[in-house]
Legacy VTK file of the C-alpha trace (Angstrom):
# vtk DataFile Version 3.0
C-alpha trace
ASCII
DATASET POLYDATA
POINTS 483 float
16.696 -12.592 -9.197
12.657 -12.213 -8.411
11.269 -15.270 -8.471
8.158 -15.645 -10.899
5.732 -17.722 -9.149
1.996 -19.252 -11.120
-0.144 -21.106 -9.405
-1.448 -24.831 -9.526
-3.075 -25.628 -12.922
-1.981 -22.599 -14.850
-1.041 -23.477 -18.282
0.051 -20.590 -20.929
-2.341 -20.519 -23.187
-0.148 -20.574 -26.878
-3.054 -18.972 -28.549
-6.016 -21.228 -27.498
-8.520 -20.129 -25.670
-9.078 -22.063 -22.124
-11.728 -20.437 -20.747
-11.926 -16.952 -18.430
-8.846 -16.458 -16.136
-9.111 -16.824 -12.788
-8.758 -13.020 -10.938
-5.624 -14.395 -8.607
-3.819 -15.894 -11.876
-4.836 -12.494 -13.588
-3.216 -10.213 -10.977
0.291 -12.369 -10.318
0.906 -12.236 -13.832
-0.115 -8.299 -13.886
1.966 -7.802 -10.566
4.952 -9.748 -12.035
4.613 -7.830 -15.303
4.608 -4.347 -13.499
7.721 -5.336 -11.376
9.239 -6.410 -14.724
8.548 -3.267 -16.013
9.908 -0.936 -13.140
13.307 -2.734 -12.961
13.613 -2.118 -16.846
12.758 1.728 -15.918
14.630 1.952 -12.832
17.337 -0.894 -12.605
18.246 0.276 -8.961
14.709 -1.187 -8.182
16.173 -4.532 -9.172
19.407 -4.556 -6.788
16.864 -3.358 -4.135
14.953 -6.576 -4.651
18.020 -8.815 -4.435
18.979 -7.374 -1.202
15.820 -7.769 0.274
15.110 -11.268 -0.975
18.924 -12.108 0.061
17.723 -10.644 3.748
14.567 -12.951 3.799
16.363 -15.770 2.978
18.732 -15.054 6.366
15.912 -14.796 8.792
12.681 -16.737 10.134
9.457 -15.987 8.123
6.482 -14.515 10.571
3.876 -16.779 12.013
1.269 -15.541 9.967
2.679 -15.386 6.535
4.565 -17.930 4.088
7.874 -17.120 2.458
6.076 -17.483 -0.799
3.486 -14.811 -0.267
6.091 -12.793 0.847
8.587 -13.608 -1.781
6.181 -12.479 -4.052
4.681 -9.313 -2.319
4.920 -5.920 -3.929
3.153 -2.717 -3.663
3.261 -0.061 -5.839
2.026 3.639 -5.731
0.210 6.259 -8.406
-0.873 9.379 -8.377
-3.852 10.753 -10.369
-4.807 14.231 -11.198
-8.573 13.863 -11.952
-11.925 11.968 -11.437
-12.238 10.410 -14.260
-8.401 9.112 -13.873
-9.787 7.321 -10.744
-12.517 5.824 -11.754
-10.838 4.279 -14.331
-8.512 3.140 -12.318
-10.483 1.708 -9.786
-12.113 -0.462 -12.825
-8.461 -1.797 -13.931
-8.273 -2.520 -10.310
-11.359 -4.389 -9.657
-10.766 -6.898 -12.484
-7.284 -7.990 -10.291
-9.373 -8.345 -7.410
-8.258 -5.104 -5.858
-10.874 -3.326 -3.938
-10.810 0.785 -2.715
-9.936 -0.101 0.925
-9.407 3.101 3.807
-9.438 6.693 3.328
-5.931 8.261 3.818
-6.148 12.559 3.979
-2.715 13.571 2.952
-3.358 17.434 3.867
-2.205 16.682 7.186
1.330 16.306 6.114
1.354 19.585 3.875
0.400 17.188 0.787
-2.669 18.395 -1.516
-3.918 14.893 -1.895
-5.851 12.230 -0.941
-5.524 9.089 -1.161
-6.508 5.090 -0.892
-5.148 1.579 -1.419
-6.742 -1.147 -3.805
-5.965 -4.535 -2.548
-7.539 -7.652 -1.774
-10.032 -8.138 0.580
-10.334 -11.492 2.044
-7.475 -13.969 3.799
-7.797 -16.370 0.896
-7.060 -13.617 -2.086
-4.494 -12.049 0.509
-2.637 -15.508 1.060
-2.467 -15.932 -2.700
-0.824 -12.229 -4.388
-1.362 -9.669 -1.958
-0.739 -6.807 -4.563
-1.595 -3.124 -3.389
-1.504 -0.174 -5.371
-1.446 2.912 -2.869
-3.707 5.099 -5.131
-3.859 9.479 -4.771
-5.994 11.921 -6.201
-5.131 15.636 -6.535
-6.803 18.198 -4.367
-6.748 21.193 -6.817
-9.002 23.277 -3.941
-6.199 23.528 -1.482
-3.891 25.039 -4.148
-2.301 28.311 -2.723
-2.161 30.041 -6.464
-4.989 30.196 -8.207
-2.594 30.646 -11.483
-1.252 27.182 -10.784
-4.407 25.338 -10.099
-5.877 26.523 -13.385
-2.814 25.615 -14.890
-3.047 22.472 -13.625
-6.843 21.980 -14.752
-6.117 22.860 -17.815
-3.065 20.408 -18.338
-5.092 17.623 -16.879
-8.173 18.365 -19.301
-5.420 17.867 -22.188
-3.979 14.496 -21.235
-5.123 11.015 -21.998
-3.622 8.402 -20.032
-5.812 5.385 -20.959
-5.495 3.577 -24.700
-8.844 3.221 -26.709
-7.690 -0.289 -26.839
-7.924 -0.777 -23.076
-10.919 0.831 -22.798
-12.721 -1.440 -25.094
-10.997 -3.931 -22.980
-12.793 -2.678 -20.004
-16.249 -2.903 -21.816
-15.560 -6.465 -23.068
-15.176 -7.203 -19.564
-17.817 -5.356 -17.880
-19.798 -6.895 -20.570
-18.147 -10.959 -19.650
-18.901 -10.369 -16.072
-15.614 -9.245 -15.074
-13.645 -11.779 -16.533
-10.937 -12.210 -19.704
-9.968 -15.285 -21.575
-6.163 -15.996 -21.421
-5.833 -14.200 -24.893
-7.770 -10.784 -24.013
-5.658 -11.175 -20.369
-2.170 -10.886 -22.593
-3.512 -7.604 -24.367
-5.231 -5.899 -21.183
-2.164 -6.578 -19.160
0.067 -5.094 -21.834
-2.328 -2.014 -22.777
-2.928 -1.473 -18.599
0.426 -1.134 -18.439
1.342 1.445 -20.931
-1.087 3.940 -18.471
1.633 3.154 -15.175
5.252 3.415 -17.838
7.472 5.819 -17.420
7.553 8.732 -20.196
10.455 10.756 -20.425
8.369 12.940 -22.740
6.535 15.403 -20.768
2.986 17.111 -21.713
3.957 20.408 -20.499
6.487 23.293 -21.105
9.570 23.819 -18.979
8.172 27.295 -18.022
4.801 24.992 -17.117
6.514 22.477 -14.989
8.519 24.553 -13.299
5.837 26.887 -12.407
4.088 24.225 -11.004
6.677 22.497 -9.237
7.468 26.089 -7.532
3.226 25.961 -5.921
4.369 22.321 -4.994
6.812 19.697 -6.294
4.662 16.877 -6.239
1.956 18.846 -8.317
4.777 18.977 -10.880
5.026 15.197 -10.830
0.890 14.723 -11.257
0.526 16.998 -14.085
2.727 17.282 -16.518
3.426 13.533 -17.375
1.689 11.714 -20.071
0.955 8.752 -17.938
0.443 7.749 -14.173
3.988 6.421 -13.900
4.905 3.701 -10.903
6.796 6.331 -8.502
7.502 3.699 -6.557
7.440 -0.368 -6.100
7.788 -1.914 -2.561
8.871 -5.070 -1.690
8.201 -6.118 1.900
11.019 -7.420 4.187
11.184 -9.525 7.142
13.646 -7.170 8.713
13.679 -3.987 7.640
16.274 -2.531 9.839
19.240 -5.431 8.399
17.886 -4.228 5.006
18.487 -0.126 5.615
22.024 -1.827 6.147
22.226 -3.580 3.235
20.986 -0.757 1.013
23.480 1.642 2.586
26.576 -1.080 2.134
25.170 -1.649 -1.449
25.737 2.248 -2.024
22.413 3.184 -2.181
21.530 6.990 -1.590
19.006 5.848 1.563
16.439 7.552 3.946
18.302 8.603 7.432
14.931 7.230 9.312
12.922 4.555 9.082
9.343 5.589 8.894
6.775 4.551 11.324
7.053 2.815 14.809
10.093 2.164 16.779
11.688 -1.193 16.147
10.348 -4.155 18.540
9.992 -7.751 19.845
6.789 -8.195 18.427
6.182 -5.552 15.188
3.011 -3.757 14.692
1.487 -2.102 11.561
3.959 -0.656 8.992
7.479 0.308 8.812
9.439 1.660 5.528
12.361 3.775 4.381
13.068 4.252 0.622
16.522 5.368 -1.538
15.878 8.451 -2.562
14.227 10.013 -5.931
16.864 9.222 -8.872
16.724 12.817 -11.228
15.799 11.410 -14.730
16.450 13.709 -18.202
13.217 14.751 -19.777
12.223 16.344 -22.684
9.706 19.556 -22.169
8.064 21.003 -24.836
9.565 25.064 -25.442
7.443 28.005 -24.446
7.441 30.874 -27.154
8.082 31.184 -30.438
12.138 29.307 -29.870
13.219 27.786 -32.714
14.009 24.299 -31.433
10.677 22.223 -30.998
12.086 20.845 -27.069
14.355 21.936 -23.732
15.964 19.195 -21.668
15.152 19.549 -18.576
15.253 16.748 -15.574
12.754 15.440 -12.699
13.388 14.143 -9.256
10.215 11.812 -8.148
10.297 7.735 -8.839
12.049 6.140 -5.605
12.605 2.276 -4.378
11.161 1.344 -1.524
11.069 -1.446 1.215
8.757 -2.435 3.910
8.360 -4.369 7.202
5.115 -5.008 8.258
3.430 -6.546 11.591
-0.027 -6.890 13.571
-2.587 -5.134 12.325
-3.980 -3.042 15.322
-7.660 -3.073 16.860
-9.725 0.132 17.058
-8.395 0.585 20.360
-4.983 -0.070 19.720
-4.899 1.882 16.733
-5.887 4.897 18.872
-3.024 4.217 21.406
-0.459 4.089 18.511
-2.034 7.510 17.153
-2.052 8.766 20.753
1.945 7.734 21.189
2.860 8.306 17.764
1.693 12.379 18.293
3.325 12.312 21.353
6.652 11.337 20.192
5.979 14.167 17.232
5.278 17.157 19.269
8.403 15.757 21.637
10.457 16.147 18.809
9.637 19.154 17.738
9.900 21.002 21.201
12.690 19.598 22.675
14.900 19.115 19.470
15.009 15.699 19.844
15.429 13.081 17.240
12.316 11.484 16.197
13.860 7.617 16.582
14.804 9.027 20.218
11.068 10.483 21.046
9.386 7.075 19.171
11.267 4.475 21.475
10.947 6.576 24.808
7.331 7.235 24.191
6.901 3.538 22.717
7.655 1.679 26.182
3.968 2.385 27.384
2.686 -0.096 24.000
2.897 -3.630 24.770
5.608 -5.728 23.447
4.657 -9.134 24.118
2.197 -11.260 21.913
0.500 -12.039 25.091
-0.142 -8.578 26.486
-1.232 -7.235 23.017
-3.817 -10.241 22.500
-5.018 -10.037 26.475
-5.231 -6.233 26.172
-7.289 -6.448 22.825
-4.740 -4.216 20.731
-4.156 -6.652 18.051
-6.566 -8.580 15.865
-5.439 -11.993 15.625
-6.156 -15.651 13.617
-7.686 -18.581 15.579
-6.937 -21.975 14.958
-7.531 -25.337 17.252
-4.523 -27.393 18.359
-6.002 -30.614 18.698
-5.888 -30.223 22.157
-8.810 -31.272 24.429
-10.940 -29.086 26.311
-10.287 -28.800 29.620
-13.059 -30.636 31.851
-13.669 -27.345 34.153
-15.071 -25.573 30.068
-16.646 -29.063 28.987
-20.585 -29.078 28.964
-21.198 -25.404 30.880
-24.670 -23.767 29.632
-23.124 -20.653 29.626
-19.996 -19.822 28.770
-17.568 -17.062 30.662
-16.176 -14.281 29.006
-13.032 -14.762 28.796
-13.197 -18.455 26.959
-10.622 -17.780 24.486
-8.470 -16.219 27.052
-8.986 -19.702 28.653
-8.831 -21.477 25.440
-5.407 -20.057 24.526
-4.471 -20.724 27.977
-5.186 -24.603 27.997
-3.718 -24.500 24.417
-6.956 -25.809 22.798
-6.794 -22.506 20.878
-3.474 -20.971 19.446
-3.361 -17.023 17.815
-1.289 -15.447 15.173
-1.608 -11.914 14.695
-3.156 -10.883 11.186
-0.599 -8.882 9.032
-1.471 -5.171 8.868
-2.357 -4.566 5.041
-2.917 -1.016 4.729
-1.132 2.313 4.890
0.293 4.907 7.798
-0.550 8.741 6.627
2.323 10.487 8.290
4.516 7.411 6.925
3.300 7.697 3.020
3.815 11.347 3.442
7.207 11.025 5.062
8.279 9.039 2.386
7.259 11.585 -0.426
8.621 14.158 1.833
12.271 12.460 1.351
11.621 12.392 -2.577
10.555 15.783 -3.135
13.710 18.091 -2.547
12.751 20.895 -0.562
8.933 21.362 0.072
8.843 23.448 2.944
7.625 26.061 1.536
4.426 25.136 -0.341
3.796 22.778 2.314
2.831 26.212 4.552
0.411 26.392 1.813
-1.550 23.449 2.794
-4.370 23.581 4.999
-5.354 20.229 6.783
-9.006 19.186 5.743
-10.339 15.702 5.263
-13.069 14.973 2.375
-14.111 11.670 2.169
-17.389 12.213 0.828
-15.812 14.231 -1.497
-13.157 11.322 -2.443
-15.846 8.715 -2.975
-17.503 10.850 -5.069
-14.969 11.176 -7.245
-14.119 7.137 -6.798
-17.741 6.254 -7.890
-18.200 4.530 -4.894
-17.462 3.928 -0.914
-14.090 3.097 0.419
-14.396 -0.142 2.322
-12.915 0.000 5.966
-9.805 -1.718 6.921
-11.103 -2.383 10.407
-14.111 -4.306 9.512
-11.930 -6.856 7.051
-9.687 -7.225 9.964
-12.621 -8.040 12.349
-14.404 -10.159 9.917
-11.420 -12.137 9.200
-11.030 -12.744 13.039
-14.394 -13.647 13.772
-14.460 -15.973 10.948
-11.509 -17.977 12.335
-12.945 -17.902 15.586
-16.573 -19.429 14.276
-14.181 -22.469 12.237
-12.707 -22.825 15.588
-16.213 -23.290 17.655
-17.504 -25.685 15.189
-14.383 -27.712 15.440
-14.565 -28.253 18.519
-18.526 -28.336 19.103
-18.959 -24.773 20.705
-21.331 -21.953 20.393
-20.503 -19.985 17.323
-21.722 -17.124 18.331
-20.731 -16.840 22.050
-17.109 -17.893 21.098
-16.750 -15.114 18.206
-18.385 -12.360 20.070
-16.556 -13.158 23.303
-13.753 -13.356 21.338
-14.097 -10.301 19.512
-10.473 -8.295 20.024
LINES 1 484
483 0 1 2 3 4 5 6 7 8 9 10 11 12 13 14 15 16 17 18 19 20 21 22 23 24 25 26 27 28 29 30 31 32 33 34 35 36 37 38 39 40 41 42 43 44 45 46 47 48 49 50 51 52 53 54 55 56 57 58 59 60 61 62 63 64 65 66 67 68 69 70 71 72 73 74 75 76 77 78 79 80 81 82 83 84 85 86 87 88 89 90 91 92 93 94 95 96 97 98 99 100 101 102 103 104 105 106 107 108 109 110 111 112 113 114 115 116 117 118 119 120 121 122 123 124 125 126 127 128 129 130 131 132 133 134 135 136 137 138 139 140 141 142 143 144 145 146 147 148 149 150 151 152 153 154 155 156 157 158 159 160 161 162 163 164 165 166 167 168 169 170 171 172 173 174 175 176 177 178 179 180 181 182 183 184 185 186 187 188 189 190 191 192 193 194 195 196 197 198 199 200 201 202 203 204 205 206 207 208 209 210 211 212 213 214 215 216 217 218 219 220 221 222 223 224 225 226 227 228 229 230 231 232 233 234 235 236 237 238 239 240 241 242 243 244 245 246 247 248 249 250 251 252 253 254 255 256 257 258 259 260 261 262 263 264 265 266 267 268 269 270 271 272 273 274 275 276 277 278 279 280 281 282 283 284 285 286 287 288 289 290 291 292 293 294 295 296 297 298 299 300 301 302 303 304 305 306 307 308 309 310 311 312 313 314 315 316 317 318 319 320 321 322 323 324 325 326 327 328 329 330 331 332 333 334 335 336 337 338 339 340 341 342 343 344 345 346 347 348 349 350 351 352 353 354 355 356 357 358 359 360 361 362 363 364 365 366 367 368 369 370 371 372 373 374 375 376 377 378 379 380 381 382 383 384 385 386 387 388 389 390 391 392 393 394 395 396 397 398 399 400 401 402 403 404 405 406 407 408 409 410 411 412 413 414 415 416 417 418 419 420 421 422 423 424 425 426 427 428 429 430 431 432 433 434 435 436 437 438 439 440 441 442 443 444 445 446 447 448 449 450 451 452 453 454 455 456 457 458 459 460 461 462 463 464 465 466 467 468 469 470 471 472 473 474 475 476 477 478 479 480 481 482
C-alpha cells in the first residue's frame, strides 16, 4: 500500500480557510492525488508499487537520500501536441514548484518530439517531494506525410484539454502571487487533474487514428485523445535489477533490458525498464455516413515504470558516459552483440569507486564537516593548495555524498517508448535528427534552466556552509572545490 505522507503542521482544512498553502504541501497532495488516480486507471500500476516499496524495504537506502523521500518519489510523463498545451502546462507546473529544467531532442531516437522535465530546483524542495513530470511537445515539421501532419493540426486545433474552471484558477493565482488557500487548492487539484485522466473516448475517427498511427504510433497517442493522459508513473527503486525480478515473478509482461548504464558498485545517473503498454478498448467516433454514432477500437500506449537512480555526473563525466554509452551502441550494432554485453565491456574504462569518481571530478557531490579537526600542516596557511578538499576528505574533516541525478537520459526515455509502441520501425526512418531549442522555448514561453548549473550550485553551496564552519575562505574552498 503507498504510503500517504503530509508534512509537519498540515492540518485539513474542513472548509475554513487557513491561509495560502505552502507550494511543497500543494504538490505532495497533487503528486499523491495523481498516483491515486493512475492506480484507479491502471491497477497494474498499483502491484508495481508494492513490489517496489516491498524491494526498498529489503535493502540499504543511498547515502544521499532518506527512505521517506524515496518512499514517496514518483515521476510521471505527458505528451502535448501544441504551444499553447505547454504553456499551460508549464503554469500548472510552476504553482507545484516545478520548474522547465534541460532540453531533451527526441529526433535522435526516430521520435518527432521534444521534450523537458518540470521539477524542483533546489536541495531543500528536492528533499521534501521530488515530483517530475517528464513533459513532450510534438514536432509536426519532421512529419514524413504532409496528409498526416495537417491531420494532426487540425485535430489539435479542435481539442480542449484545460476546464474553464481551471483556468480561472490559474488567473486567481497569477493574480494571489502564485499561491491558493486550502479551499481553491482542493478544486485546482481536482480540475488539474481532469487535463492528465485517462479518456477512453477518443476525439478522432478510427479511419483518423489509424491513419495517424500508420505516419507514427506515438502521433496516434498525442492527437486523438481528449486529454494529456499520464502514459506513465515511475516510482524509483533502490535496486532496480531485484525489482525487474520481482515484476517478472509477479507475472508482469516486462522490458528484456534495462535501460541506461550497466549495473555497478557505485550507480550513476538513471536506470529504468517498464511492463509493457496494456491495449485499452476505446470508443472512436465513425467516419461516413454509418449508421451507428461509434466503432470500438483499442490503443496500446500507458505503461508502468520503475527507476534506479545514482550520481549525477559533472560536465566532464557526462561526456565520458556519452562517449562510452555510443561506443557500446555502434558495438552492438556491428558486431551483433547484445547491448547489456557491449555496455559492461565498454563500461570498465568509467570509474567504479566513490573515490576515483570524486578525485577524477566525474561526479558532483554534497559537502558536509565531520567535526573533525584540521590537520595542523592546513591550519593558518595564507594560501591555500589546490587540492584542499582532496586533503580535507582525506583527514576526514570533510565527508562527500554524491548528489542524486534528477533529470532524464534521451536514448533511455526513447527506449522506453520504443518498448510501448509496437512496431515503429518504419516511421522511425522517417525521422530526421535535428535539435531546436530555441524553437522549444519559444513555444514554452520561456528558457529551460540547465541541469548542470543546479548541480554545481548545489555543490558549491555545501562547500561555502562547510568553509564557514570551519573558519575557511569561502571562496577558495568552493572554487577549489569545484568538481
Amino acid at each position: 500500500m503507498e504510503v500517504n505522507l503530509v508534512f509537519p503542521g498540515y492540518q485539513p482544512h474542513s472548509g475554513v480557510e487557513y491561509g495560502y498553502v505552502d507550494v511543497e504541501i500543494l504538490r505532495t497532495n497533487f503528486a499523491l492525488a495523481m498516483s491515486n488516480m493512475y492506480k484507479a486507471e491502471v491497477p497494474l500500476y498499483d502491484d508495481l508499487v508494492s513490489i517496489v516499496q516491498s524491494v526498498n524495504a529489503s535493502v540499504h537506502e543511498t547515502p544521499s537520500d532518506n527512505i521517506n523521500r524515496i518512499t514517496l518519489e514518483r515521476h510521471g510523463a505527458i505528451r502535448l501536441g501544441t504551444s499553447y498545451e505547454l504553456r499551460t502546462v508549464r503554469r500548472i507546473f510552476t504553482l507545484l514548484g516545478m520548474h522547465p529544467i534541460g532540453y531533451y531532442d527526441l529526433s535522435v531516437a526516430g521520435l518527432p518530439m521534444h521534450a523537458t522535465c518540470f521539477r524542483p530546483r533546489d536541495t531543500q524542495s528536492l528533499a521534501k517531494n521530488p515530483f517530475r513530470v517528464f513533459t513532450t511537445l510534438l514536432r509536426p515539421e519532421l512529419l514524413h506525410s504532409t496528409e498526416s501532419r495537417d491531420l494532426a493540426l487540425k485535430l489539435l486545433g479542435q481539442r480542449r484539454i484545460f476546464s474553464q474552471p481551471l483556468l480561472d484558477l490559474l488567473d486567481i493565482a497569477d493574480a494571489q502571487k502564485g499561491r491558493f488557500t486550502y479551499q481553491q487548492m482542493d478544486s485546482f487539484i481536482d480540475e488539474a487533474l481532469e487535463s492528465f485522466r485517462w479518456q477512453p473516448m477518443a476525439a478522432a475517427t478510427w479511419d483518423e487514428y489509424n491513419t495517424l498511427k500508420a505516419e507514427h504510433p506515438i502521433l496516434a497517442d498525442i492527437v486523438c485523445f481528449q486529454t494529456a493522459h499520464i502514459n506513465h508513473l515511475t516510482p524509483r527503486t533502490l535496486d532496480i535489477d531485484l525489482s525487474h525480478l520481482a515484476m517478472q515473478a509477479h507475472g508482469m509482461e516486462v522490458k528484456d533490458i534495462i535501460e541506461g548504464p550497466p549495473k555497478r558498485k557505485c550507480p550513476i545517473l538513471l536506470r529504468q525498464t517498464s511492463f509493457l503498454a496494456l491495449q485499452e478498448p476505446v470508443s472512436y467516433y465513425c467516419s461516413g455516413t454509418e449508421a451507428d454514432k461509434f466503432v470500438e477500437g483499442y490503443h496500446r500506449a500507458r505503461f508502468g515504470e520503475i527507476e534506479e537512480r545514482g550520481a549525477a555526473l559533472t560536465r566532464a563525466g557526462r561526456k565520458l558516459y556519452d562517449e562510452l554509452f555510443r561506443h557500446a551502441m555502434e558495438t552492438s550494432h556491428a558486431m551483433g552483440h547484445k547491448m547489456d554485453d557491449a555496455l559492461k565491456a565498454v563500461f570498465v574504462r568509467f570509474p567504479d569507486t566513490w573515490n576515483e569518481l570524486y578525485q577524477q571530478r566525474l561526479v558532483y557531490c554534497l559537502f558536509t564537516v565531520t567535526g573533525k579537526a584540521i590537520p595542523p600542516n592546513l591550519v593558518g596557511l595564507e594560501r591555500m593548495p589546490d587540492d584542499l578538499v582532496d586533503q580535507l576528505l582525506l583527514a576526514g574533516v570533510l565527508s562527500a555524498a554524491p548528489i542524486t541525478y534528477e533529470d532524464f537520459l534521451p536514448f533511455s526515455a526513447a527506449g522506453i517508448f520504443q518498448s510501448n509502441l509496437g512496431n515503429p520501425s518504419s516511421a522511425i526512418g522517417h525521422i530526421i535528427p535535428f535539435p531546436d531549442q530555441q524553437g522549444f522555448e519559444g513555444s514554452l514561453g520561456r528558457s529551460a534552466l540547465d541541469p548542470d548549473d543546479l548541480y554545481s550550485s548545489m555543490q558549491r553551496k555545501s562547500l561555502e556552509r562547510c568553509a564557514q564552519q570551519l573558519g575557511l575562505d569561502a571562496l577558495s574552498l568552493s572554487s577549489n572545490g569545484d568538481l
